[in-house]
TILUM-448549 format. One record per residue (C-alpha): y, x, z; residue in three letters. Coordinates in steps of 0.5 Angstrom, whole numbers, plus 500, padded with zeros to 3 digits. Layout:
! TILUM-448549
YXZALA...
! end
This chain:
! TILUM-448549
489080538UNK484085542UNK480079545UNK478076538UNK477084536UNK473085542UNK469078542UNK464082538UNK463086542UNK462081548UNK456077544UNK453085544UNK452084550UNK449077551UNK445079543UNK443085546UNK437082550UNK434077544UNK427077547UNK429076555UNK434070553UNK429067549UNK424068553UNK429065559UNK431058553UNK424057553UNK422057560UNK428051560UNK427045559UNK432042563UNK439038560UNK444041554UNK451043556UNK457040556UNK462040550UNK469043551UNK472036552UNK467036559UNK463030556UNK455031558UNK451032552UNK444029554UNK439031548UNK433031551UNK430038548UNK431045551UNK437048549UNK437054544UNK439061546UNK444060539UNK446053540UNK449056546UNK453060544UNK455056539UNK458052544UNK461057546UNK465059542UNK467053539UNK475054541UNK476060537UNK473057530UNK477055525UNK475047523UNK472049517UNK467053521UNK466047525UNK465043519UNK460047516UNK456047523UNK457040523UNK454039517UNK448044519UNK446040525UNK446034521UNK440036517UNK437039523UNK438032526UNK441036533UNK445030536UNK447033541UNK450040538UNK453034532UNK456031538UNK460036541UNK462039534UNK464032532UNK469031539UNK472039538UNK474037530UNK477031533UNK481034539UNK485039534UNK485034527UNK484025530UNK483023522UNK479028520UNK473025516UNK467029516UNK468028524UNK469021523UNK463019519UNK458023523UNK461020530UNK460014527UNK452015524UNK451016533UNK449013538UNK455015545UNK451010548UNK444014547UNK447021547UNK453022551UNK456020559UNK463018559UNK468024560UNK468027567UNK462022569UNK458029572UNK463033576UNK465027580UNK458027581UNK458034583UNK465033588UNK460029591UNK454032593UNK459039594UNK462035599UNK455034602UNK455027600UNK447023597UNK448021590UNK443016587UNK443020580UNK440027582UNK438028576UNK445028573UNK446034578UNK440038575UNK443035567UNK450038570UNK447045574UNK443046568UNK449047563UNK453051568UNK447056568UNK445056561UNK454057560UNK454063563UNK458060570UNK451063574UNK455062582UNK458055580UNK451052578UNK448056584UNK452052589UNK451046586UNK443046586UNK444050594UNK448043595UNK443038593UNK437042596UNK441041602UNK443034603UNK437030600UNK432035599UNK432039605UNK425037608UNK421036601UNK420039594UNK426040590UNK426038583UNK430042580UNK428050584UNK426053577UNK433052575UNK434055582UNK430061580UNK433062574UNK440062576UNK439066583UNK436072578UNK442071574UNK447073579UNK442078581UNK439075587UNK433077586UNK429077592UNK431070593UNK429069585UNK423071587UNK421067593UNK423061589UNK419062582UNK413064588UNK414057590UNK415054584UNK408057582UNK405053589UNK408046587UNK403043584UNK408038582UNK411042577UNK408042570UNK404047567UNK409050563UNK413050568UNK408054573UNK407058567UNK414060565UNK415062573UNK409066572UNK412070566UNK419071570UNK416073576UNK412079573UNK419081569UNK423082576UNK420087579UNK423091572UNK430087574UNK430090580UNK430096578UNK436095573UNK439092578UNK438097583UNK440103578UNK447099577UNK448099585UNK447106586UNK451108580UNK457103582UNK459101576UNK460108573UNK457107565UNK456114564UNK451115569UNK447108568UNK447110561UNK443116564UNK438113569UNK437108563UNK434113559UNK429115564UNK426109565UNK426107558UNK422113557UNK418111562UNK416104559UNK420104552UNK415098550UNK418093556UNK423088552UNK428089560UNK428095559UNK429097552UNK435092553UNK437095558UNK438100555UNK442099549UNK446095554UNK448101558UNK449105552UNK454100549UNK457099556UNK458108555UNK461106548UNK455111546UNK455108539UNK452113535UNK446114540UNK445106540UNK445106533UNK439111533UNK435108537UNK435102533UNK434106527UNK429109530UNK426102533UNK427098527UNK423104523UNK417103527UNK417095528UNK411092524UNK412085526UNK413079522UNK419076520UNK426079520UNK427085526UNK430081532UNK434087533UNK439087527UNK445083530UNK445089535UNK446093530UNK450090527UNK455090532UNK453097534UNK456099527UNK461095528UNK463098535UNK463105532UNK468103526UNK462104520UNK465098518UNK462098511UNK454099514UNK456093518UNK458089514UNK452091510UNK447089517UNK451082517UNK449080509UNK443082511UNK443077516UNK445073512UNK439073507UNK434073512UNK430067510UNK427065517UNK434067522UNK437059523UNK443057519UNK449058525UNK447065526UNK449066518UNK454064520UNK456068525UNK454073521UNK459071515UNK464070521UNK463077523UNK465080515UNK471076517UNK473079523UNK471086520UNK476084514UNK481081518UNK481088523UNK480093518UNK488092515UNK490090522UNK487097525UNK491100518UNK496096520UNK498098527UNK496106525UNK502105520UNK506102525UNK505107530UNK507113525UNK514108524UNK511107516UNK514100517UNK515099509UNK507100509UNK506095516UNK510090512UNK505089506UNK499089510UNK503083514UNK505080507UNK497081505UNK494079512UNK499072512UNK497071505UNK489072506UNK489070512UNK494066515UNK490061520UNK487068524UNK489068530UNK489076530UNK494076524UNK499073529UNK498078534UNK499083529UNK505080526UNK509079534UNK507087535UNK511089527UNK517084530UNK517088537UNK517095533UNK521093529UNK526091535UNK525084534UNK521082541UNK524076543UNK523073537UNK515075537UNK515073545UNK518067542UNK512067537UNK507067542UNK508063547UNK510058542UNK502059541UNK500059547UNK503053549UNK499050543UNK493052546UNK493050553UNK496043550UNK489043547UNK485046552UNK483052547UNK482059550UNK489062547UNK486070544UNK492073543UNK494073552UNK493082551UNK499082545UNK504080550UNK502084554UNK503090549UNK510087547UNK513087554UNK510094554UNK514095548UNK520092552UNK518097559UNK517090562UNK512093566UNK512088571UNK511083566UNK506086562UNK502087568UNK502079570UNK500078562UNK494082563UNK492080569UNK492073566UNK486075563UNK483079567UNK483072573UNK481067567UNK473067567UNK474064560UNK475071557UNK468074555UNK466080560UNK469086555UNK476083553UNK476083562UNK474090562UNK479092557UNK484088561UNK483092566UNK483099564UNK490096561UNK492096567UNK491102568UNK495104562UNK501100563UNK502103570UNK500110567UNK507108561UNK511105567UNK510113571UNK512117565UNK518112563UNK521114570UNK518122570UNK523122562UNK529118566UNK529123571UNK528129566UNK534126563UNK538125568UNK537132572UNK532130577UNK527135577UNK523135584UNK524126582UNK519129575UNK515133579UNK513128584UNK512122579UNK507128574UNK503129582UNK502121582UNK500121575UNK495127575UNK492123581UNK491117577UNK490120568UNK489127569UNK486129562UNK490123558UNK495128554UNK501124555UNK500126562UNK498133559UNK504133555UNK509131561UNK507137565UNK509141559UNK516138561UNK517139567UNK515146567UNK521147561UNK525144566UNK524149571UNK525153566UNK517156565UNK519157558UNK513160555UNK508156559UNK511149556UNK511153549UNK504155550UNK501148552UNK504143548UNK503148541UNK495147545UNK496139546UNK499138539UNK493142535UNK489136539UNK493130536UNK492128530UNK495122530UNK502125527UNK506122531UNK506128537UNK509124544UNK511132546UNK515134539UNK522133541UNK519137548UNK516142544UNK522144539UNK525145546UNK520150548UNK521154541UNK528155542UNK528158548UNK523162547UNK527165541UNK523162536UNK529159532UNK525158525UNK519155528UNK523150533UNK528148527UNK522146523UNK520142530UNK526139531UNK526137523UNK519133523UNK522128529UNK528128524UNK524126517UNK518124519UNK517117521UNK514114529UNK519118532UNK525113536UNK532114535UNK533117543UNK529122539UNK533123531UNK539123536UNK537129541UNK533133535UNK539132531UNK544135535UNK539140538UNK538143531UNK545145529UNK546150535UNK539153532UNK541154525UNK548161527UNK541164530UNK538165524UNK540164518UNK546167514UNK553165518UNK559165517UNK565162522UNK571163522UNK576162529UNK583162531UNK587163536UNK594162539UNK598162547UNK604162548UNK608163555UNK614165558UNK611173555UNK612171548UNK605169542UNK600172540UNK597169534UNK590172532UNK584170528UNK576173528UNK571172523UNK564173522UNK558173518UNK551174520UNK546177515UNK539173516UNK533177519UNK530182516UNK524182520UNK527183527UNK533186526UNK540182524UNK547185522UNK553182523UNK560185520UNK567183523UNK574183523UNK580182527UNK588181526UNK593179532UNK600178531UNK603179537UNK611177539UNK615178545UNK620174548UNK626177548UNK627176555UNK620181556UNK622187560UNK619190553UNK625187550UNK625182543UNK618186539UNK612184534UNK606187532UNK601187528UNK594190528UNK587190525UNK580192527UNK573190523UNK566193525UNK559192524UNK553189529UNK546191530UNK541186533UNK534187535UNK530181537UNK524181542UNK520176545UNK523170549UNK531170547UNK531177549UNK535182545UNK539188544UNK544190540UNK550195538UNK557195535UNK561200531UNK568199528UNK574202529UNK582200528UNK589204525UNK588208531UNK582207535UNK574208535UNK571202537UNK564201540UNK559198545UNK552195547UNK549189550UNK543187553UNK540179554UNK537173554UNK540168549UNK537161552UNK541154549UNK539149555UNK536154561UNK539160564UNK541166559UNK545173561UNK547179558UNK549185560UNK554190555UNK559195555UNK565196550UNK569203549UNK576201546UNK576193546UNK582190546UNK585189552UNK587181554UNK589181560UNK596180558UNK600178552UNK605185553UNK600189554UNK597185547UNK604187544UNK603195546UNK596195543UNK592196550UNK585198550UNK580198556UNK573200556UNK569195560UNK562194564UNK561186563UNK555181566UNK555174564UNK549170567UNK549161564UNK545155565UNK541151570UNK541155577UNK538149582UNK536141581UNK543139577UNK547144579UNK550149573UNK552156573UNK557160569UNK559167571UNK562172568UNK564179571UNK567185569UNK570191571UNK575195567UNK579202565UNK586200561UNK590205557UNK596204553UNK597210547UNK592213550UNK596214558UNK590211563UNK594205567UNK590203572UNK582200573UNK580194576UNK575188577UNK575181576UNK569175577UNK570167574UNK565163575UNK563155574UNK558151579UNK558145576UNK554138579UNK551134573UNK554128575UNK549124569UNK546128562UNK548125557UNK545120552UNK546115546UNK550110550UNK553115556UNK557122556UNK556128560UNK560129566UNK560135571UNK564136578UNK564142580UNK568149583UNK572153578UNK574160581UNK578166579UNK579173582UNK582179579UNK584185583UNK587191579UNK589197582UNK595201578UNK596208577UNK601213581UNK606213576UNK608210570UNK607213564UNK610216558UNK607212553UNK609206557UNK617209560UNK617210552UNK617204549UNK621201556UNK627205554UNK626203546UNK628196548UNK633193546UNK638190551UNK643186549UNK650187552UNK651179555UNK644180559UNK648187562UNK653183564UNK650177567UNK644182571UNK651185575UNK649180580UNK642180579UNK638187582UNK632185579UNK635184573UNK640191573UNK633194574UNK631191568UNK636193564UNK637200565UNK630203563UNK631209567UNK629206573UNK623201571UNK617203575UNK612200579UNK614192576UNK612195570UNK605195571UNK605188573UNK608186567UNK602189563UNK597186569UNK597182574UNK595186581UNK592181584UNK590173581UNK586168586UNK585161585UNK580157587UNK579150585UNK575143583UNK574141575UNK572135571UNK568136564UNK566131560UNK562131553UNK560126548UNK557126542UNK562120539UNK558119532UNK553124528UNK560127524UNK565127531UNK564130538UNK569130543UNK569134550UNK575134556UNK577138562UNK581137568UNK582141574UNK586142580UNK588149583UNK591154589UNK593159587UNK594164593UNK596169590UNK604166588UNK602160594UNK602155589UNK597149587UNK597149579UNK592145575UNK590146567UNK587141562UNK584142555UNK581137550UNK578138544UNK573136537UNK568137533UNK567134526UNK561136523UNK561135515UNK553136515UNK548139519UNK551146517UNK558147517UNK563145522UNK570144524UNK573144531UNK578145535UNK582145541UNK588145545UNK589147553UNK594148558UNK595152565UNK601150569UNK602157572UNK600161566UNK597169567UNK600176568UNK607177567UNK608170566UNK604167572UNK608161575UNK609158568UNK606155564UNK601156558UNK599154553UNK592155549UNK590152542UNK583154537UNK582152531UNK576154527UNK570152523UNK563155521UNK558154515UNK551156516UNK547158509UNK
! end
């Protein structure tokens, strides 16, 4: 499609010297070129600049065009021009009428050689072989020129010259000139036209026009000497043209040069103010001859209304000759014809299909024998997720137009497809299919290069997002260094150099500059949204990354790896600022007894940086009867109030105050709040239930606490989960002991997960509690010992038991009390496996499994938990979830455990 759309733009090039290629047509007097089926077209007359780039562009009109053109030539008596319309009509429709009345009406015998006739002619003398027919080999050498093929005539002349004119005039030594300015050798063009000039047997107008060309090679040589010391770099060409059309404006070279180097530079707005400008001074007779390349400079710049407008002009101008109208009213049809497929491809890009479907139905409707209209149909099926059947549409084509020898304009179409596809072994092969075949104008090869440019650009950043999202950070890190080297200012690269920062957890640098790069974008579609919304959040701007995540989410362009990771994402944003409330219970059973407990909570919004959150608790608490505690139930309550202060970053502070029947609770905290990097959180607790054991629960222990917890990425696919502590437990009010305790994960990220796979983590689980009792037991705790009821059976079955006779006669309880209510001492060590999946948009499911030692009961043991979670919509929330210990804790170490949560939340 780009080719067709940037063949224009090809022709600038070649109608960007107007008077120059004139003045070249002019001095040739040598034979036509051959017509696209290789027959020789042998008009004796000097072939127009227009004609010849009829001729070449011939395979890309449509019959109807060629019909027009066909009759065009007829009235202008161009035998030459009708022949070579004539055979290109028949090649692609045999029966067709108009063809075959003006075939007839002409002479083959006078007009034309038989196909093939003049390249084998060519092998020969490229072989270094004599023909008779030299002048067949000037007819031939002469259309390579005039075709734009400089290298190939020049060899062919060279060729001759060398076999049978090696010691006498060469005939043909003005063509030879001619091309040798043409492929830049321009000192040997000088030497040749000099001689031309001395050969008495060339004609006058031959001599003359030598003269003409020789005095316009000293001005060549300086463009061309600008060329190489530029090496090709178009902004500093434009630059050195400035200057030398400064020094000599009124030069025809120069001034062509000019625009040609401004063009090349896409400086489209200075090229059109110095036609402009031009064209206000010209006082000539006649249509100005600049008008076409403003024209294409219009249409370059994407004035596509001025454009059209210069062509219609062109059309009406009374002296301009009737194939340059109609490459003019061809020109109105591409601007046509482009301007929806741009519109077409811009909703394409925002994923407004419904919008890329009615300009595809107009374009098929209006223009269905375009060629672009199929590359723009093959792009809709590939974002639609239909590329096979659009390469299958291609290739269909492409294979129709080698059949008929016909230059196939949509090759960069399936480039983009394979790009679409991530082939981009194959898009890069389609590519430089392009940039190999010298049939495609010099502008189509010049973006074909720069796509390959592109298509290694996207293949990088595609491994730099699959190494993100599989962990690799240092593997991110090395792929953006290689993309700099080669793109640094694109904002995809930009854009991914945010991204890996927010993998190293350099927050606030990846916030800033992709808030920066998206300000930048205009297209709507920002490639760093989902990147962005991430950055917010860990950044503690919840409001303004739930918004983030909602544009991927509603707006359209966004594919659905990203709606899937925004969707998720976002819930977890929505209990951090928003009203909430949740609700969780719990219940463990073990050789102890129960407890049954349940939390609820509710969280106020924001009142600018403060958020209040009110809570209660019940547990009910019942014992085994076995229990040293004896066959009890409890049930208590406590409720309080928490104060939130936020600041920048996650970090915050808080405070809490509440009490229960018999206790005043109260505490604080300081932290980070992080979702997908490293948070922590530092608190105390004064009178906080005490856990460690469901006896201890039933006797309403207390304890104040000093707690760190520390969670999140630590090293390249390595996570941490830590949490320490050190405590004071009291029971009625009686200080029992103290004691210490850490748990810690550190888990390998085996694979992250995605649409199509789970998480799944490897990695260390530890646990290891000291607790130091207090010297005697107290009164509190030996009260509530000889409270307990002992039936007589067990009085009569501990005889043989010493353990148990101390259990029943409370009087001698003591230390084992202690270690009833905690255990002194808990050691594991072990491995585990964590796995998580997102099943659908309602349902996640996770599972846990892990193996253990236990060397404080010198047993191995292991635990198990498996969960879900059902999300009815965006807000609310149901989960639970299930997990067992085969060697149980306190008291009830070396038993099993059992452990069940069930819950909800709704966010407002």
């Amino acid at each position: 499609m780009k080719a067709t759309l940037f063949a224009a733009l090809a022709l600038t090039l070649v109608t960007v010297f107007p008077a120059a290629a004139q003045q070249a047509a002019d001095r040739k007097t040598g034979p036509e070129p051959k017509d696209v089926d290789g027959n020789e077209v042998q008009k004796p007359t000097p072939v127009k600049e227009q004609d010849s780039r009829v001729l070449h562009s011939l395979n890309a009109m449509p019959i109807e065009k060629l019909e027009e053109l066909l009759l065009v030539y007829e009235k202008l008596d161009n035998t030459g021009m009708m022949d070579a319309l004539v055979r290109t009509i028949l090649r692609r429709d045999p029966k067709n009428a108009e063809a075959l009345r003006v075939r007839d009406d002409i002479d083959p015998k006078e007009v034309t050689r038989d196909a093939g006739y003049l390249q084998a002619l060519s092998k020969k003398v490229l072989a270094g072989q004599a023909v008779e027919d030299v002048d067949g080999i000037g007819l031939h050498a002469g259309s390579l020129l005039e075709g734009g093929h400089a290298e190939q005539g020049v060899a062919l002349l060279e060729a001759l010259r060398k076999n049978q004119f090696k010691d006498k005039a060469f005939p043909f030594l003005d063509d030879l000139a001619f091309g040798y300015a043409e492929m830049g050798r321009l000192d040997q063009s000088e030497a040749a036209y000099k001689a031309v000039i001395a050969d008495p047997t060339f004609s006058s107008e031959s001599r003359s026009e030598a003269e003409r060309a020789l005095a316009g090679l000293g001005t060549k040589k300086r463009i061309a000497n600008i060329r190489r010391a530029n090496g090709g770099d178009p902004e500093e060409i434009a630059k050195a043209s400035a200057r030398l059309y400064a020094e000599a404006p009124g030069d025809e070279d120069v001034t062509s040069f000019r625009i040609e180097a401004l063009t090349q530079a896409r400086h489209y707005d200075e090229t059109i103010s110095m036609l402009l400008g031009m064209r206000a001074k010209y006082h000539g007779q006649g249509t100005w001859p600049y008008l076409d390349d403003l024209a294409y400079a219009y249409y370059a710049s994407k004035r596509y209304d001025r454009a059209v407008a210069t062509f219609r002009e062109i059309q009406q101008a009374p002296d301009l000759d009737a194939s340059s109208k109609i490459e003019a009213e061809n020109m109105i049809l591409e601007i046509q014809v482009g301007r929806l497929i741009e519109s077409g491809t811009s909703a394409l890009d925002k994923g407004h299909y419904a919008e890329a479907k009615a300009i595809l139905q107009q374009l098929e409707r209006d223009y269905h024998t375009h060629d672009d209209v199929l590359g723009y149909k093959a792009m809709y099926l590939a974002k639609t997720g239909k590329s096979q059947e659009a390469l299958e549409l291609l290739y269909a084509r492409k294979r129709k137009a080698d059949k008929e020898h016909v230059l196939f304009t949509q090759q960069d179409v399936i480039a983009d497809v394979y790009l679409e596809r991530k082939e981009y072994g194959l898009a890069r092969s389609a590519t430089l299919a392009i940039v190999n075949d010298t049939r495609y104008d010099e502008q189509t090869r010049r973006d074909a290069h720069a796509k390959i440019l592109d298509i290694r650009v996207a293949e990088l950043l595609d491994q730099g997002d699959k190494a993100l999202q599989d962990g690799n950070r240092s593997r991110a890190l090395s792929i953006l260094r290689e993309s700099e080297l080669i793109a640094p200012d694109r904002i995809e690269i930009r854009v991914f150099d945010a991204e890996v920062a927010l993998a190293y957890n350099q927050n606030t640098y990846a916030r800033d500059s992709l808030t920066q790069l998206k300000a930048q974008d205009t297209d709507g579609v920002f490639v760093g949204q989902i990147s962005l919304a991430s950055a917010l959040a860990e950044t503690g701007r919840w409001e303004e990354a739930y918004g983030a995540y909602s544009q991927v989410l509603h707006n359209p362009g966004y594919d659905l790896d990203d709606q899937w990771e925004a969707r998720f994402d976002r819930r977890e944003l929505l209990a951090l600022f928003r009203p909430t409330l949740r609700s969780e219970s719990h219940y463990d059973h073990s050789s102890e007894g129960s407890v049954f407990s349940n939390e609820t909570k509710f969280s106020s919004r924001w009142y600018g940086d403060w958020r209040f959150t009110a809570f209660t608790r019940s547990d009910f608490t019942k014992l085994d009867r076995t229990n040293t505690f004896g066959n009890r139930s409890d049930t208590r309550y406590e409720g309080g109030i928490t104060a939130t202060r936020r600041f920048d970053n996650g970090y915050f502070a808080e405070a809490t105050l509440g009490g229960s029947k018999d206790n005043v609770l109260y505490g604080a905290r300081i932290g980070k709040t992080a979702l997908q990097s490293l948070g922590w959180s530092l608190g105390f607790e004064g009178n906080g239930r005490a856990t460690d054991s469901t006896t201890l629960q039933a006797l309403n222990g207390r304890e104040n606490r000093v707690e760190f917890k520390v969670a999140g990425p630590i090293a390249e696919r390595v996570m941490l989960d830590l949490d320490s502590y050190y405590q004071w437990v009291n029971v009625g009010g009686s200080k029992i002991g103290h004691g210490y305790g850490v748990e810690a994960s550190l888990d390998y990220v085996v694979q992250t997960e995605t649409r199509s796979r789970p998480e799944i983590l490897f990695g260390y689980h530890g646990e290891y509690r000291k607790f130091q009792a207090g010297g005697a037991l107290p009164r509190a705790i030996r009260d509530q010992v000889r409270r307990a009821e002992v039936p007589e059976t067990q009085v009569r079955r501990a005889l043989g038991s010493s353990e148990e006779v101390r259990r029943a006669v409370a009087g001698d309880f003591g230390r084992e009390v202690f270690d009833d209510l905690i255990d002194p001492e808990t050691n594991r060590q072990g491995v585990e496996i964590k796995l998580r999946k997102h099943l659908s948009e309602k349902w996640t499911a996770f599972a846990q499994f892990g193996t253990y030692y236990a060397f404080d009961d010198k047993m191995a043991g292991w635990d198990a938990s498996v969960g879900l979670e059902y999300w009815i919509n965006d807000s609310t929330m149901l989960f639970g979830e299930l997990r067992y210990d085969s060697d149980g804790r306190g008291a009830s170490s070396g038993s099993g455990f059992w452990e069940a949560n069930v819950g909800g939340s709704m966010s407002f």
